[in-house]
N, C-alpha and C positions, 0 to 999 in steps of 0.2 A: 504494500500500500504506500501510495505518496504521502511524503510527511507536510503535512501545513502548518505552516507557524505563525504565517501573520493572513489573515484573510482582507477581502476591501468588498467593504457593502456598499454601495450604490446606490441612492435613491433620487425620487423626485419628490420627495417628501410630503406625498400626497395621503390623503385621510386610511386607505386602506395599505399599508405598508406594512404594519407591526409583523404579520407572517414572514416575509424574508428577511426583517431583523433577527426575528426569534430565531431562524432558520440556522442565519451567521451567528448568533451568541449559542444555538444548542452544539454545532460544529465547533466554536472556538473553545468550549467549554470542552469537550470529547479531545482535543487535540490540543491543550493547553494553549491555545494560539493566539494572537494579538489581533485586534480587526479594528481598521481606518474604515472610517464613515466619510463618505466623500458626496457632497451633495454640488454639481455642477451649474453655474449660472450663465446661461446664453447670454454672450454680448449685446447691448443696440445695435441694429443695423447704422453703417454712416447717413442714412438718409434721414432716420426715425432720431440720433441722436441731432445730428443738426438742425431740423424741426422743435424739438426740446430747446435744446441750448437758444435758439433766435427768441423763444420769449421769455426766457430767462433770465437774470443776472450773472454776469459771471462770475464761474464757482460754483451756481448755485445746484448745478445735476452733479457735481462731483461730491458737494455734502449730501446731497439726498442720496449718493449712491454709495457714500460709507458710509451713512445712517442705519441705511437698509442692512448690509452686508454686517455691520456689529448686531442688527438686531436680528439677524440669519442665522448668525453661530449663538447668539443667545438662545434663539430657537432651537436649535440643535440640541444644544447642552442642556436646557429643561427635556426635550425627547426623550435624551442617553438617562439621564437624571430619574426622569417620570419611569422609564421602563426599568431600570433598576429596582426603585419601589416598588413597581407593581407584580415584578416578573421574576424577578432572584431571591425573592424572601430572605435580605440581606447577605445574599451570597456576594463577594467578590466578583467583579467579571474576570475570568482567564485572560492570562496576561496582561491586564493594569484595563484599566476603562479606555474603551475606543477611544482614537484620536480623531476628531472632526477635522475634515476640510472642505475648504466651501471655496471654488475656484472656475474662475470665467476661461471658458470656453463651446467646444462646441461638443456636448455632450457624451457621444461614443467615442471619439478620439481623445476627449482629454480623460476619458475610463483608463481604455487601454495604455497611455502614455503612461496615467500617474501611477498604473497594476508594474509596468515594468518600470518606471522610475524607483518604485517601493521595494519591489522586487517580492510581490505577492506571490502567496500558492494558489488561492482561492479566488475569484470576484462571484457574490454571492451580489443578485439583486432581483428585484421581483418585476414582473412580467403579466401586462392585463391580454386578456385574450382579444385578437384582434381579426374583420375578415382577411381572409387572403386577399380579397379586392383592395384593400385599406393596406396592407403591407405591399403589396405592388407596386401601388402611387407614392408611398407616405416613407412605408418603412418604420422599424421600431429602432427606439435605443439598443435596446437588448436584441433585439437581430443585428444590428449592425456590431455591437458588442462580441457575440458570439463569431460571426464573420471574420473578423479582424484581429482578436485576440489570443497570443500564443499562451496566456496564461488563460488553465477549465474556468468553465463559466458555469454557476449555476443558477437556474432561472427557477424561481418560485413562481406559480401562479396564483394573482390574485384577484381578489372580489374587486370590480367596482361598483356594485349597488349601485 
């Protein structure tokens, strides 16, 4: 069996999520292993941010966009926080509590870059079911994830109610 030490969870940290976390914490728990939470934030387009900035002050989209971003990893760390209490019955998490990162780019490729930057075993993230029509035109994170990734990928599938 391949040994994993550090896993990297992925999300969009949408309402139905908690199963591929539990997923990544019941495996880092089984494998003593460390797991980075990596949550990705898509750029402005140049057109959509120059349209901001023109009624703006300037400076004024760069504080709102470190405003946002401290209050994303605040977000974050109440998640890791919240699931703790509700999920570990004060257990430790294996290997010291996820590390968050929250970093701009373009979703499947800044996955795969920061899985071999890390130099992960695992990228565990979760996956809503899609048509085949709808991945034809559109395409998923997590297919494109899977596609591109020399580091195993595993996809949980989730509710979106």
């Amino acid at each position: 069996m391949t040994e994993i030490n550090t896993i990297l969870y992925a999300t969009d940290l949408g309402k139905h999520t908690r199963p591929a976390f539990r997923m990544a914490v019941s495996l880092a728990k089984s494998h003593n292993a460390k797991i980075h939470f990596l949550y990705v934030i898509e750029p402005l387009n140049t057109n959509t941010a120059s349209l901001v900035n023109s009624y703006l002050p300037e400076g004024t989209i760069e504080d709102i966009y470190q405003r946002s971003l401290d209050e994303l990893h605040e977000k974050v760390k109440n998640r890791i926080d919240t699931f703790c209490l509700e999920e570990l019955d004060g257990e430790e998490f294996p290997g010291g509590k996820p590390v968050a990162d929250i970093i701009e780019g373009s979703p499947a490729a800044t996955i795969v870059s920061f899985a071999e930057e890390k130099s992960v075993d695992l990228i565990v993230m979760g996956s809503h079911a899609h048509s085949v029509l709808n991945n034809l035109f559109i395409g998923s994170v997590a297919d494109k994830v899977v596609n591109r990734s020399a580091t195993p990928v595993l996809l949980v599938p989730l509710k979106s109610d």
